[in-house]
C-alpha positions as CSV (number, residue, x, y, z in Angstrom):
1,X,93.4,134.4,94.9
2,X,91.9,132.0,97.1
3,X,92.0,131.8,100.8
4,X,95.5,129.9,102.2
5,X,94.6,126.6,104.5
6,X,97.5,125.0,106.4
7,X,97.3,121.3,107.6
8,X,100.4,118.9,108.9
9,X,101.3,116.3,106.3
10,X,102.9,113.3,108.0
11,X,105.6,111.1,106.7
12,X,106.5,109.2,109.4
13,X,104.9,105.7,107.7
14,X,107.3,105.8,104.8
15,X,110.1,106.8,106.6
16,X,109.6,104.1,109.0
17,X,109.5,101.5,105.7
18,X,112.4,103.1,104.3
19,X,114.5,101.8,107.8
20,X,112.6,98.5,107.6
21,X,110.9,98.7,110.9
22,X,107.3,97.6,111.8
23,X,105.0,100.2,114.0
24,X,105.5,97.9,116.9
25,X,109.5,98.1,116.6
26,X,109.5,102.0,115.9
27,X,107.5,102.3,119.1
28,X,109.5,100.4,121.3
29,X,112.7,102.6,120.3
30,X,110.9,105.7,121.4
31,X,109.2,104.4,124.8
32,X,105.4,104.9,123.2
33,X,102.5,102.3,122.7
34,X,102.4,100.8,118.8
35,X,98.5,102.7,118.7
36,X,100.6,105.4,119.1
37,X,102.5,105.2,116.4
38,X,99.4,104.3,113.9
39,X,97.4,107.7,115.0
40,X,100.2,109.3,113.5
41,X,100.5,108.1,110.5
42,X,96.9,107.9,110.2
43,X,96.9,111.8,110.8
44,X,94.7,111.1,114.4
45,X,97.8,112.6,116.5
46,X,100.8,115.0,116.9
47,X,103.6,114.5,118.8
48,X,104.7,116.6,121.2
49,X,108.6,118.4,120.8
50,X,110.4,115.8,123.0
51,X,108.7,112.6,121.0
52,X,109.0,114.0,117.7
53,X,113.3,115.0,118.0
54,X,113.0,111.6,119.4
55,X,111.5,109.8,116.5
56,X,113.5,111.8,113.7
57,X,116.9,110.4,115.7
58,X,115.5,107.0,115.5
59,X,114.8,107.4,111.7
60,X,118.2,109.6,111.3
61,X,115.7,112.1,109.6
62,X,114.7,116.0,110.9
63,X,111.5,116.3,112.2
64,X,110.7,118.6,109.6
65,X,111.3,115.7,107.2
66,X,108.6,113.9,109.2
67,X,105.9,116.4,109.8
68,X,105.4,119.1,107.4
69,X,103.0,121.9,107.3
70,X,101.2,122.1,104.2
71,X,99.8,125.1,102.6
72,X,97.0,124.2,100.1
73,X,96.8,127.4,98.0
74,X,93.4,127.2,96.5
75,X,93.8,128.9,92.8
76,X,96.8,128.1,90.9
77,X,97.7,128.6,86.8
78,X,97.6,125.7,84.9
79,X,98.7,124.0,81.8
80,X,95.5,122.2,80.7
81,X,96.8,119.8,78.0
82,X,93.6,118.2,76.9
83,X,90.3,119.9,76.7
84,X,87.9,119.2,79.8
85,X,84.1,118.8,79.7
86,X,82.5,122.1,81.3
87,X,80.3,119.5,83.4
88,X,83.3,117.7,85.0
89,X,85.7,120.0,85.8
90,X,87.9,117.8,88.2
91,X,91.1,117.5,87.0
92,X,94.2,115.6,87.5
93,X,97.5,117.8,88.1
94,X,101.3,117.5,89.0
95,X,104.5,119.8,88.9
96,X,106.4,119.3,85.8
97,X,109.9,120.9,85.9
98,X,107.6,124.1,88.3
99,X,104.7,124.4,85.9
100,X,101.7,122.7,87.1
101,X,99.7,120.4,84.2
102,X,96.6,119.5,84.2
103,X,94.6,116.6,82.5
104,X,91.0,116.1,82.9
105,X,89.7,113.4,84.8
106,X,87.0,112.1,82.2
107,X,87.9,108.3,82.8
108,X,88.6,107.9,78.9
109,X,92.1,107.8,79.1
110,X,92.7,106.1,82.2
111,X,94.0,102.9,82.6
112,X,92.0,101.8,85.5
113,X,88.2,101.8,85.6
114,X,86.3,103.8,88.5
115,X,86.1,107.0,89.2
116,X,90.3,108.4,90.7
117,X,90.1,111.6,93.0
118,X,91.5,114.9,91.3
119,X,93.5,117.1,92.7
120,X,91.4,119.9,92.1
121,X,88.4,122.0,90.0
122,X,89.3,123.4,86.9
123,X,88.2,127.3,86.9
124,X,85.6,128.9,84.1
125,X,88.8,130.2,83.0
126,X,90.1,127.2,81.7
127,X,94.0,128.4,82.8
128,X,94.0,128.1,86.9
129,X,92.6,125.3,89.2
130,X,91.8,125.2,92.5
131,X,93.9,122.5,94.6
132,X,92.2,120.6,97.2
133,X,96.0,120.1,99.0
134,X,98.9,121.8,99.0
135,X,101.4,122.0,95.7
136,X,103.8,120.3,97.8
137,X,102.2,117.2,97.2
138,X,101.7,117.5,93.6
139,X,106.0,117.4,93.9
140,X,105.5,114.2,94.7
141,X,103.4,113.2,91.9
142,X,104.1,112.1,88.1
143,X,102.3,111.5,85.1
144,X,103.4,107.8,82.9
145,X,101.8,108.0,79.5
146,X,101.1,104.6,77.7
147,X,99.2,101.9,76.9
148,X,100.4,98.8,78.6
149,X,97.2,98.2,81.2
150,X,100.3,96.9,83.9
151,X,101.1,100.5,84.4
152,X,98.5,100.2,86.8
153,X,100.3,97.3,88.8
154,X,103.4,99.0,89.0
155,X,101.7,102.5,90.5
156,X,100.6,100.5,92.9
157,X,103.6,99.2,94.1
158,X,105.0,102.0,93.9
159,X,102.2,103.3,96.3
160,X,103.1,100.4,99.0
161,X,107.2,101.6,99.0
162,X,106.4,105.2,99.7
163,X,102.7,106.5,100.7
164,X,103.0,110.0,99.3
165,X,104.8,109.1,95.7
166,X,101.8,108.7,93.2
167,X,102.1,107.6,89.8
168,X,99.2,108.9,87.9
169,X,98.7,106.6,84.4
170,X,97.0,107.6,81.6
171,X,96.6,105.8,77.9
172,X,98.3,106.9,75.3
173,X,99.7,105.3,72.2
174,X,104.1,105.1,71.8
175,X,104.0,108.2,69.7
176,X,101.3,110.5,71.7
177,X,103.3,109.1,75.1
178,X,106.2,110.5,73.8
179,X,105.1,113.6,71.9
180,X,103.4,114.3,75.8
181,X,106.9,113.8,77.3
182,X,108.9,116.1,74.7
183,X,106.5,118.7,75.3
184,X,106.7,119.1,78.8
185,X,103.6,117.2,80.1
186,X,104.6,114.0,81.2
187,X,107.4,112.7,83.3
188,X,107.6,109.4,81.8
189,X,106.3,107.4,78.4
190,X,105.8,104.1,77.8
191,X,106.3,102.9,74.6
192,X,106.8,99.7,72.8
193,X,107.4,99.8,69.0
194,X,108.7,96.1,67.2
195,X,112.4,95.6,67.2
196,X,113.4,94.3,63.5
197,X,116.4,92.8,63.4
198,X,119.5,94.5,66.0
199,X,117.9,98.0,66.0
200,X,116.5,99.0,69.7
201,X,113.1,100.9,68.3
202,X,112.0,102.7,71.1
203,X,115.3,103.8,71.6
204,X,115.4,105.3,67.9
205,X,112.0,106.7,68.4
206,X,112.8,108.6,72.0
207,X,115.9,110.0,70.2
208,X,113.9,111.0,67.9
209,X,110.6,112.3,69.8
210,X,112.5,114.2,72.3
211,X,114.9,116.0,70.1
212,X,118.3,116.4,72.2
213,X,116.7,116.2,75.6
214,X,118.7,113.2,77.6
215,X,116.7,110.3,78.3
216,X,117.0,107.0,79.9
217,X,115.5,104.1,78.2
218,X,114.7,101.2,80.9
219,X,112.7,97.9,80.0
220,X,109.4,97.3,81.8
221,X,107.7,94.4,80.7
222,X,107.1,91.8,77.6
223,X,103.8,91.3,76.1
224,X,102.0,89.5,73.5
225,X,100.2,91.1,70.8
226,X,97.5,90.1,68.5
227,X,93.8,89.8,67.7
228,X,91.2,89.5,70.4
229,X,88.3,87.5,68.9
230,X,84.7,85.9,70.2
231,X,85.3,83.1,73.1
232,X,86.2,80.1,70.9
233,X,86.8,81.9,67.8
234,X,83.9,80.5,65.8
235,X,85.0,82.5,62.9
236,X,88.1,80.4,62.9
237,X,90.6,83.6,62.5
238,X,93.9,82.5,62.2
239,X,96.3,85.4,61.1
240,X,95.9,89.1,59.6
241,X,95.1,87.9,56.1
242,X,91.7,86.6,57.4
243,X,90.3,90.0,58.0
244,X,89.9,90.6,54.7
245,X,87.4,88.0,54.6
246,X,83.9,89.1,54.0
247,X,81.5,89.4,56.9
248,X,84.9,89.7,59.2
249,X,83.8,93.2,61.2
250,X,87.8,94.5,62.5
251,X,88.2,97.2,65.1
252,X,91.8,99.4,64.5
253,X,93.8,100.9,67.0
254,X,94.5,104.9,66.3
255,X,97.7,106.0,63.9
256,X,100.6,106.1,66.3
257,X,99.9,103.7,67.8
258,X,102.8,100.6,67.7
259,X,100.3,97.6,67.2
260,X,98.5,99.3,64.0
261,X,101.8,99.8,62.9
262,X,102.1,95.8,63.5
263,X,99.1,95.1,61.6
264,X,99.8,97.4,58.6
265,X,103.7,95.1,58.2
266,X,101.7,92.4,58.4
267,X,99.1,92.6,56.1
268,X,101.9,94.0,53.8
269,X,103.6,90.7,54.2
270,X,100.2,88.9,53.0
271,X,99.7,91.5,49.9
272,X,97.1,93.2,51.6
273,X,96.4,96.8,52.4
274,X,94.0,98.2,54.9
275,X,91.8,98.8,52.2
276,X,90.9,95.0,51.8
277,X,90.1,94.9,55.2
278,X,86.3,95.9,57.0
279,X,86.8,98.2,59.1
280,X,90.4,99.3,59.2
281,X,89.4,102.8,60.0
282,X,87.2,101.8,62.8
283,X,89.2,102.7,65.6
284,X,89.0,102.0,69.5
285,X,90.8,104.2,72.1
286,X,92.1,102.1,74.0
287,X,93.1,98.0,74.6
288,X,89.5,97.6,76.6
289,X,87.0,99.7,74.6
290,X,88.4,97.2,71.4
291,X,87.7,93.6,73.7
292,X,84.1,95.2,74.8
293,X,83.4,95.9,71.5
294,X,84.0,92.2,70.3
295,X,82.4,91.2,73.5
296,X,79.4,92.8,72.5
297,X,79.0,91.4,69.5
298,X,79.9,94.8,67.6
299,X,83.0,93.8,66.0
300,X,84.8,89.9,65.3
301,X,88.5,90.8,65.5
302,X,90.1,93.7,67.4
303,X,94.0,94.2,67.9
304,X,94.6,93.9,71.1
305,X,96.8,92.0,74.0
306,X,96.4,88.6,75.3
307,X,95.8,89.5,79.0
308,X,93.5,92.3,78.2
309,X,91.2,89.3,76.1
310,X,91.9,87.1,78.5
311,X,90.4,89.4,80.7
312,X,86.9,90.2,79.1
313,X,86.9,85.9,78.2
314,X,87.9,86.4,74.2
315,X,89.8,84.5,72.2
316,X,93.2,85.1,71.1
317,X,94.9,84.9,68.0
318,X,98.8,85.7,68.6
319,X,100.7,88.0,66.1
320,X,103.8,88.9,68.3
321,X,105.6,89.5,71.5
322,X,106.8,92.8,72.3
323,X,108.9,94.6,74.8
324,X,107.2,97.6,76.5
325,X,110.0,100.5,78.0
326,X,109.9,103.9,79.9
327,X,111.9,106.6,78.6
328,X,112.6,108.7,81.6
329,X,114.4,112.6,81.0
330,X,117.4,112.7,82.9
331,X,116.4,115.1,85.1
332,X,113.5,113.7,86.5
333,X,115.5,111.0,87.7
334,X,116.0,112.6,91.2
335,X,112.1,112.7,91.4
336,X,110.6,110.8,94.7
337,X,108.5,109.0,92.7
338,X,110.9,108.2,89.7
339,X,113.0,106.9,92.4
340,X,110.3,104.2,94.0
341,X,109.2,103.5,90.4
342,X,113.5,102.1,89.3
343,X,113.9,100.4,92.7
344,X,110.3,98.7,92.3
345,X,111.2,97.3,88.9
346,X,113.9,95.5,90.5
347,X,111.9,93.5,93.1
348,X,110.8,90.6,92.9
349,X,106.6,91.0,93.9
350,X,106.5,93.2,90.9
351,X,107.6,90.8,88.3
352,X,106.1,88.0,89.8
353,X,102.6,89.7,89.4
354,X,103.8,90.8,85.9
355,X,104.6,86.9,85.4
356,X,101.3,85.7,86.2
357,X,99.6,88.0,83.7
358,X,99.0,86.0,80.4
359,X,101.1,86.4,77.9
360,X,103.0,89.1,79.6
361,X,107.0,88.4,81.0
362,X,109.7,89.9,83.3
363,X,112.5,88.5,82.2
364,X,114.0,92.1,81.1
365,X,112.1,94.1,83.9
366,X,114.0,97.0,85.5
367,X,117.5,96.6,82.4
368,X,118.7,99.9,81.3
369,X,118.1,99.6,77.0
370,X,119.9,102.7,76.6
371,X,120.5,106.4,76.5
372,X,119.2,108.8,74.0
């Protein structure tokens, strides 16, 4: 085993939030200058005894709730769920019911672009990592599987309500989410399969992917679905039955995933199977590698979402909307994080920023869909 470091972890910004008091207000409560107050939450300064009992009685907290000493244990075991590259062995990693699992941090299945720090170096072994902070920390950390890019907007205001609760979001279709989340290796999945007539499909399919372990279904946001063509569409693409046109170069999505299921009703609805279609088992990984590869000129059609083609200036040829949920395990409903991520969903900011997404609504953000 590794050396043991120790640092102090301070989490005196989000307890101050949590009260709904600025720096300034905090710091006239305890008799200290507002720079005071900001060197401590930037880590710059320590309290002494007397200012710190004082604090935690402002807050009604202990002062072991604001100021905690970390141990970062360097080599740890680790799940490692999906195979990592032996030249990039940085790794994301959190606590899943007190097993650490790891996921490597290749940028192929994340839903933000740039490079996203890990939380430690995957070992020649392949089954221990070292951590670059303490495991605490990774208790406050969970990982959302799914493919709606908006994940990434509500992490992040998650991130503004409590400093130290991260949500971690990685692509994935509705099944794979799911099958991550039965196994043990996710906290939460995203999915968002079509509803045909009164039946609540993701709530069938959690029942179904998680076998007897209690879940709570909650709505997140409402999307529209279809095929991302050129700017313009000069190929004048109107529905599904048009990509079996000749010289019509399509781009699939991955089996399990909800919109090929889409496509494969639809064209069933037009007499068509995939077969008629060029390129039906071309696949792209993910909502953006599909728009690049119209954008580039390697494909004419790709299923996709409206924002996401709005986003890389494609066209857009509407198939339908859809309602994307989180299925969240019972017990991970006392999680920090899970607990930022439901009160979030009710505010306002968040679905207003969801709103002005195109094609994507809020109407039904934060409703409980149900129980499985």
């Amino acid at each position: 085993m590794g050396s043991v470091k120790e640092r102090v972890v301070c989490n005196l910004k989000s307890a101050r939030k949590a009260r709904g008091l600025s720096q300034s207000e905090l710091a006239g409560r305890v008799g200290v200058k507002r720079q005071a107050i900001y060197d401590m939450e930037s880590g710059r300064y320590l309290p002494n005894t007397a200012l710190a009992l004082h604090i935690a009685r402002e807050l009604g907290c202990r002062v072991e709730d604001l100021f905690v000493l970390e141990e970062s244990e360097e080599e740890q075991p680790v799940t490692l769920v999906e195979k990592a590259g032996a030249a990039n062995p940085r790794v994301a990693v959190a606590s899943v019911r007190e097993r650490l699992v790891a996921y490597p941090l290749d940028g192929k299945w994340l839903l933000s672009d740039g490079f996203h720090s890990a939380d430690g170096l995957l070992l020649a072994d392949g089954c221990n990592v070292r951590l670059f902070h303490g495991r605490r920390a990774l208790e406050k950390k969970i990982f959302l599987f799914g493919c709606d890019p908006a994940f990434a907007i509500l992490s992040a205001h998650a991130s503004r309500w409590m400093a130290d609760a991260f949500v971690q979001c990685r692509f994935a279709s509705s099944y794979l989410a799911l099958a991550r989340l039965s196994a043990g290796h996710a906290h939460i999945a995203g999915t968002h399969m079509h509803n045909r007539e009164s039946v609540e499909s993701n709530v069938v399919l959690a029942k179904t992917a998680l076998a007897g372990t209690g879940a709570m279904v909650v709505a997140f946001s409402i999307f529209e679905e279809g095929l991302m063509v050129a700017a313009g569409n000069p190929l004048d693409i109107r529905d599904v039955g048009d990509l079996a046109r000749k010289r019509i170069r399509f781009v699939n999505r991955e089996p399990g995933a909800a919109l090929r299921s889409l496509l494969d009703e639809r064209l069933m609805q037009v007499g068509l199977t995939g077969e008629a279609v060029d390129g039906y088992d071309r696949q792209g990984s993910s909502h953006n590698q599909c728009a690049q590869m119209v954008a580039l000129d390697m494909a004419d059609a790709a299923l996709g979402l409206r924002a996401v083609a709005a986003a890389h200036g494609l066209g857009f040829v509407p198939i339908e909307s859809v309602r994307c949920d989180l299925v969240i395990p019972h017990d991970f409903l006392d999680l920090p994080a899970v607990k930022i991520l439901l009160e979030v969903m009710q505010t306002r900011a968040l679905r207003e920023e969801l709103s002005a997404l195109p094609g994507y609504g809020s109407s039904c953000t934060g409703k409980v869909i149900g129980q499985v």
